[in-house]
N, C-alpha and C positions, 0 to 999 in steps of 0.2 A: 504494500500500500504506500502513495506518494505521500511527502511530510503533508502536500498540500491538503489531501483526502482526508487526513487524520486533524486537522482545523476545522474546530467549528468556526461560525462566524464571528460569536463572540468574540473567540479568540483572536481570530483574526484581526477585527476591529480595535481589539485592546492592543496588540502590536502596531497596527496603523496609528494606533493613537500615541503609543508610545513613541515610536520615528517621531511623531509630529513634533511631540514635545521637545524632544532630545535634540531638534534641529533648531530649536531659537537660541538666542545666544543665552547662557548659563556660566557665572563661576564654578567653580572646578569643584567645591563640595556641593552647592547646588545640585550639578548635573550628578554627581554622587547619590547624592540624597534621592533623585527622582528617579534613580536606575531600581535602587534597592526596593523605593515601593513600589515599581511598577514588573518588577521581578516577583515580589509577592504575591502583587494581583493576577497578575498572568498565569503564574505556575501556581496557584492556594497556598501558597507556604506562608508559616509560620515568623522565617524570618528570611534576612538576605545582608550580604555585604560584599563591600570592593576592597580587594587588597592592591594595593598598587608599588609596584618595584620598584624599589632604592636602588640603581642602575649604580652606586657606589659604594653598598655592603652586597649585593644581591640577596638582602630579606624585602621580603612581602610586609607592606606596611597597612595596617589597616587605617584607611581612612573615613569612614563611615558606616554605618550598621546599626542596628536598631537593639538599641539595650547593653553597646559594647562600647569602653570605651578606647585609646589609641592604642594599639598593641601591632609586635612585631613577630613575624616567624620568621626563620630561617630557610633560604631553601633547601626541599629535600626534605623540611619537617612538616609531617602530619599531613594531613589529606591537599591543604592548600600548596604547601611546599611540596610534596609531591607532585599536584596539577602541572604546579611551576616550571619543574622539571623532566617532567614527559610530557611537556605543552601538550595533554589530548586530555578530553572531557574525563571526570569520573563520578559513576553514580555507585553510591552504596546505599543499599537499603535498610543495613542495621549498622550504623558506626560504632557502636562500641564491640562488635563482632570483627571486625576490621582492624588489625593490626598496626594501621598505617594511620588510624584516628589517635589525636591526641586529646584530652579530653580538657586541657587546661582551662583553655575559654569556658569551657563548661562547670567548671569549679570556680572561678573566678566571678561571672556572673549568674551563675543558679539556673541559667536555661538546662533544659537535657536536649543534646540532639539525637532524635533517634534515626531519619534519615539526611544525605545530602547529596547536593548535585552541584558541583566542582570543576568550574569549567576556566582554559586560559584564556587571556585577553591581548587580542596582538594585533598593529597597528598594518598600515600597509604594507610595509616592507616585510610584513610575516615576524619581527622583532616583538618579543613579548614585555608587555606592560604593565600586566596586572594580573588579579585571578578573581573571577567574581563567584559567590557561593550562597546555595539556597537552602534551607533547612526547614525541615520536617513538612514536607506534603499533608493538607488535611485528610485526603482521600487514603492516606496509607504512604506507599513509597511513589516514589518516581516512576516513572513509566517512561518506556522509546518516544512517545508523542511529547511528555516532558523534556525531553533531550532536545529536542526539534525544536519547540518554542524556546528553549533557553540557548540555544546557539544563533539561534536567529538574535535575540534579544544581546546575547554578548557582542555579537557583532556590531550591532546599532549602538552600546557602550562605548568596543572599541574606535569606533567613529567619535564618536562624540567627546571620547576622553583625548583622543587627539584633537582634535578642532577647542577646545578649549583648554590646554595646553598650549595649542598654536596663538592661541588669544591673549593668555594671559605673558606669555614670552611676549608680544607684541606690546601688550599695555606697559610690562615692565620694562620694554627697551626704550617705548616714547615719554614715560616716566625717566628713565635715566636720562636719554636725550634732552628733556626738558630743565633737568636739574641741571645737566653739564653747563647748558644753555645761559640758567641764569647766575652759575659759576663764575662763567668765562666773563660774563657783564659784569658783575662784582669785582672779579681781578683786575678786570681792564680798568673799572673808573678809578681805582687806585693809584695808578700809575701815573709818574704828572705829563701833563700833556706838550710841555716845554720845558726844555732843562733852564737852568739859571745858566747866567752870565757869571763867568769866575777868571778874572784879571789874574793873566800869566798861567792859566789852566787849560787843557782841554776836556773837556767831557763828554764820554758817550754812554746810551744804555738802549739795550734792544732787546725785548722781550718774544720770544718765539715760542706758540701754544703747541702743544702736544694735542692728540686727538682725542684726548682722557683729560680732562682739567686736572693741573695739581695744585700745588698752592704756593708758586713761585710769585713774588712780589719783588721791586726794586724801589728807591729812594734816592734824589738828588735834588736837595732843597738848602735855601739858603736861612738858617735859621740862628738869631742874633750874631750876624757878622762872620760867622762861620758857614760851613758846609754839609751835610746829613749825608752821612754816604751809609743807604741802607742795602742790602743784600739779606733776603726771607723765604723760607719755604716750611709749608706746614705741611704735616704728615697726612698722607689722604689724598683721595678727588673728590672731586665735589665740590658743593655748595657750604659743606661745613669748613674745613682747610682753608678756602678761597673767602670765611669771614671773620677766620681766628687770626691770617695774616692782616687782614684791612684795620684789623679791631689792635692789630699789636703798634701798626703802623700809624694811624691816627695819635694812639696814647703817647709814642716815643716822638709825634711832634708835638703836644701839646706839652708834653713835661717838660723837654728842651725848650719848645718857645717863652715858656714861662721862666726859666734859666732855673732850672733845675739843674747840676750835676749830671753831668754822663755815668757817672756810679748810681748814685741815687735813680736815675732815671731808670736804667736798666732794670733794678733789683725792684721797684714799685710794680714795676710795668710784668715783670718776670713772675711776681709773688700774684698779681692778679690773675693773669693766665693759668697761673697754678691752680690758684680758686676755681677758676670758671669750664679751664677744657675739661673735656673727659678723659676720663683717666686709659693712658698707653698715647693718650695725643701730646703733641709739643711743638711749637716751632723754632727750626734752626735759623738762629739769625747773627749774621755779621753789623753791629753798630758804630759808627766811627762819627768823629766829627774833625776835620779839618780848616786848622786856620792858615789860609791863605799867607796872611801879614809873615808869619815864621814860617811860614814851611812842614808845619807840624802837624801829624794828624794820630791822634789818640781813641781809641779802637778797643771796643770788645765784643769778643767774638762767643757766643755761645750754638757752639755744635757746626758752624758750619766752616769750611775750608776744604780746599788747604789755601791761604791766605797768598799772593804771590805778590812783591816787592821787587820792581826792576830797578836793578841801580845802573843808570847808563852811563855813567863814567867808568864803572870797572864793569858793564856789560854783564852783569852776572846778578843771579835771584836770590834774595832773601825769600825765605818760606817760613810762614806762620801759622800755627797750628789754631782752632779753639784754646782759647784760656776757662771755658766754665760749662756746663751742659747747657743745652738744648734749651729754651723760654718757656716755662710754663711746664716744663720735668720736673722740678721740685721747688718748693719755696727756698730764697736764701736770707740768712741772716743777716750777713752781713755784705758789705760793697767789693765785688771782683776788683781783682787788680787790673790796672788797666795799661792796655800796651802802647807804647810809640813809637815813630817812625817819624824819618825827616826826610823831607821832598828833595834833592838834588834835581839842577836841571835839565829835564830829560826824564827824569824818573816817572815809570809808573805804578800805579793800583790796581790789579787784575782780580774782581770778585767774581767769578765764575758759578753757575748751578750744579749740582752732579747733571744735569742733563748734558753736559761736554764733559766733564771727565769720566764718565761712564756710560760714556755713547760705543756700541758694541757694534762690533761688525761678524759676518756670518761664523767667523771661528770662533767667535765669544773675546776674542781680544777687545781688552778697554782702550778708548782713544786715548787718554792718561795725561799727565802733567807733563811729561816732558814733550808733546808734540806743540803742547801749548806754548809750552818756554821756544823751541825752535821759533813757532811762528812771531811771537813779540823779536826776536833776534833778527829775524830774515827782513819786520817791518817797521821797525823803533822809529821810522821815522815819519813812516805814513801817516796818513788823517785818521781818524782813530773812527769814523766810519768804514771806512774802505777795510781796517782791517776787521772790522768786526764780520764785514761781507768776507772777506778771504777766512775767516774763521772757520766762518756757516758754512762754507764752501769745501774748505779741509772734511769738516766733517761730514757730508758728504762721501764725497770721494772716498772716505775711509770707510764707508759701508755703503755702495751704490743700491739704492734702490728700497733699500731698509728703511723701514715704517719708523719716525719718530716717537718713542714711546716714554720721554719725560721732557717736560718744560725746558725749556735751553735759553739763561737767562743770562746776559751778561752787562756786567756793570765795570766802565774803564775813569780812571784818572789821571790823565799825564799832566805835572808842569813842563811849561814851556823850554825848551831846551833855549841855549846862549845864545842870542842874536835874531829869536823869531819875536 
């Protein structure tokens, strides 16, 4: 006899009716939820549920079912993890007869099953996804015509648990999309839109976005008669990172403006963030303030570097490490020591992002510090635009065709060399 023949209309009509439903759009326990009652209905069971595969333990997860709450099998275990694993139906008609039944759920929540019907869930590519399961037939056990209605009905699952799956990967990607979106707006308005004017200096900074926001910021402001030479990057993409740096970069002009201390300013501004990020967040940030009048620029560095100092009269790099962790990694007591440096002319200030010093090319080789030192060697003399383009360009070339995968943030200082 054809499955057809063996359909009453009712039934029939209750499957048409369930397609119908399972094709409007549905979240993912939703479509759950109305598989299990309409599996009920259709086959008179007692109960129903969907397990659906953790594709990263391979256990069967259960995520819906009437009376049970989230629980996990293994595969291979019990009648589901079985199903799992010989992806073909199983009907038993006395489960605790059945060696392969595990009775746990059934101790757990006080149901008894006496029959079930155990069937895989697998998507188009024939790739299995789930395992759906009906329990205790009013009429007695399962029946071949049970088999039929409930395979046809798995199938219309395995539809639907894919196309809503497919949806919510969609809703999540134009939810991240959105968020990157208003990241990248946040980062940008930060940044100033014109450097200052700095007698005997040149100044560059160029901010180049990754296709993932991170939380690279820069700083070149003129604040009481000095210089703000910022370098920042918070941990993370996103929208959060991209308001911990804006939020650090505001307070450390607002403390300087007011002529706070470069110590003092630091450790307020460090001890807030501490307050406020969530904990394993921090931003690394380079703080310096430079006076022109001397030559002198006093500098602290929390977490980020490596710091590079060209002296162009002996052609050769001083290298500065962090002197204190990361902003907003722990409160501090007391005021970091602070470092300085004097300007000779010709010299410059190289604050680099790790996005250039650990810009990888296809062997995994890092571009590294010393291609960097090469290129300021080869251009110590050039417009500190142009090298910043031969930079961008180095890197490149050093992994052609390779997707940029962190912010590439550079911030330059040179004084004027003798006679310009």
């Amino acid at each position: 006899m054809s499955a057809e023949s063996r359909l009453s209309s009712e039934q029939l009509e209750q499957l048409l009716r369930v397609t119908r439903r399972l094709a409007a759009p549905f979240e993912l326990l939703d479509m759950l939820g109305e598989v299990t009652l309409a599996a009920c209905g259709v086959l008179q069971a007692e109960r129903a549920s969907v397990w659906l595969l953790d594709p990263a333990s391979g256990d069967l997860v259960l995520e819906t079912a009437q009376g049970l709450a989230h629980a996990r099998v293994p595969m291979g275990v019990g009648l589901i993890g079985a199903c799992a694993r010989e992806r073909r139906a199983i009907n038993v008609p006395d489960c605790y007869a059945d060696p392969r039944f595990d009775p746990t759920l059934d101790r757990a929540s006080g149901f008894r099953t006496r029959c079930s019907l155990t069937l895989p869930l697998s998507d188009a590519k024939g790739d299995l996804v789930g395992v759906m399961q009906v329990l205790n037939q009013h009429g007695g056990a399962f029946e071949a015509a049970d088999l039929d209605l409930a395979e046809a009905l798995a199938a219309q699952c395995a539809v639907a648990l894919a196309r809503a799956r497919a949806v919510a990967a969609l809703v999540e990607a134009e939810r991240v999309r959105q968020e990157l979106a208003a990241a990248r707006i946040v980062q940008t308005s930060a940044l100033p839109r014109m450097l200052p004017e700095l007698p005997g200096y040149s100044l560059h900074a160029s901010f180049r976005p990754a296709a993932e926001t991170g939380g690279d910021t820069y700083d070149l402001a003129r604040v009481d008669g000095k210089l703000l030479v910022l370098l920042a990057d918070a941990t993370g993409h996103g929208i959060a990172p991209a308001l911990s740096v804006t939020q650090m970069q505001a307070m450390l002009r607002m403390a300087l403006g007011l002529g706070v201390s470069l110590e003092r300013s630091f450790v307020q501004v460090n001890n807030r963030l501490a307050e406020t990020l969530p904990e394993a967040h921090f931003v690394t940030a380079f703080v310096g303030l430079l006076d022109p009048a001397e030559h002198r620029l006093r500098f602290i560095s929390g977490g980020q570097g490596p710091i590079l100092h060209y002296r162009a009269a002996a052609e050769a790099f001083d290298l500065h490490r962090p002197n204190c962790f990361p902003m907003g990694a722990d409160l501090l007591d007391e005021p970091v020591a602070v470092v300085e440096l004097s300007f000779g002319p010709g010299d410059w200030l190289l604050l680099l992002s790790d996005g250039v010093y650990e810009w990888a090319n296809e062997e995994g080789e890092l571009f590294g510090r010393e291609r960097v030192m090469q290129a300021v060697r080869a251009h110590a003399r050039a417009p500190l635009p142009a090298f910043a383009l031969q930079l961008l360009e180095d890197l490149q070339a050093f992994s052609p065709g390779r997707e940029q995968e962190d912010d590439v943030t550079l911030v330059l200082v040179r004084r004027d060399a003798a006679g310009e």
